[in-house]
N, C-alpha and C positions, 0 to 999 in steps of 0.2 A: 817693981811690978811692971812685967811690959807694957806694952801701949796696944789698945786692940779698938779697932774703928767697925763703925757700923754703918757699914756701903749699902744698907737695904731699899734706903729711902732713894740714893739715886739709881741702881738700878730698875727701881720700878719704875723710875719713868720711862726707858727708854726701852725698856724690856722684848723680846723676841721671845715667845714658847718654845723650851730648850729643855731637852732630855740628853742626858747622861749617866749610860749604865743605867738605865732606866728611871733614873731620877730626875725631877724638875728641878731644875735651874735658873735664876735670871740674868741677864746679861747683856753687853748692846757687841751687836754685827756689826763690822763695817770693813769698806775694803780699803787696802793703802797699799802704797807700794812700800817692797820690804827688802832687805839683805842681810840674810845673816846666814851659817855656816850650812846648811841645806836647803833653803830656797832663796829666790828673787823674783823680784816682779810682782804684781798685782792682785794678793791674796785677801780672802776674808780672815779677819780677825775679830775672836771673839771675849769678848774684855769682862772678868765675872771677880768676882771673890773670892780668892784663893782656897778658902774654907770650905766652898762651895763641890769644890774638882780634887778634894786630896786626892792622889798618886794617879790623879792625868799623864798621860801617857803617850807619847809616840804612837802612833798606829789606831788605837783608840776611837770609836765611833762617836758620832755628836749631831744630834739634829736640831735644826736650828728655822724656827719658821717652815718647817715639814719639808726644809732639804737636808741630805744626808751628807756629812763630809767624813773627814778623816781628822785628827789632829796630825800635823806634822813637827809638832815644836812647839816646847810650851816655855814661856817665859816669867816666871814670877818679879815681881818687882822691889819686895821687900818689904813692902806695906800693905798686905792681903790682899791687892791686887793682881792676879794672873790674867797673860794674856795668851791666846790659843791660836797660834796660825794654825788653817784649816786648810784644806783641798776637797774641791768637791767631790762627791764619789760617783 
């Protein structure tokens, strides 16, 4: 039987008001510096539940604390957690 984790309790604490695809989401922002095969340098990153964002997407709309970005690259981790480099729009 796989292994399936219940991330709710900690994103609610750190939680930012987050729509995608018009759905509510929780999740925590924050910016870091990054490198990987389409960007670098100093992007926000938005770190949720993988369950949360099925077929997140490239190009893909995301507001986050009522600013609007883009995803640019989405990174799952292998343990329901996905991370979402963003670009503001």
């Amino acid at each position: 039987m796989p292994f399936t984790e219940d991330f709710t309790e900690f994103f609610s604490d750190f939680d930012k008001p987050t729509t995608w695809k018009g759905i509510a989401i929780k999740g925590i922002l924050d910016r870091e510096y990054i490198e990987t095969s389409m960007v670098s340098g100093f992007h926000p990153i938005f770190t949720c539940e993988a369950a949360d964002v099925p077929g997140a997407a490239q190009g893909d709309a995301i507001i986050v604390d009522s600013v609007a970005y883009t995803i640019r690259e989405t990174q799952p981790d292998g343990t329901g957690i996905m991370r979402l480099i963003l670009e503001a729009v």
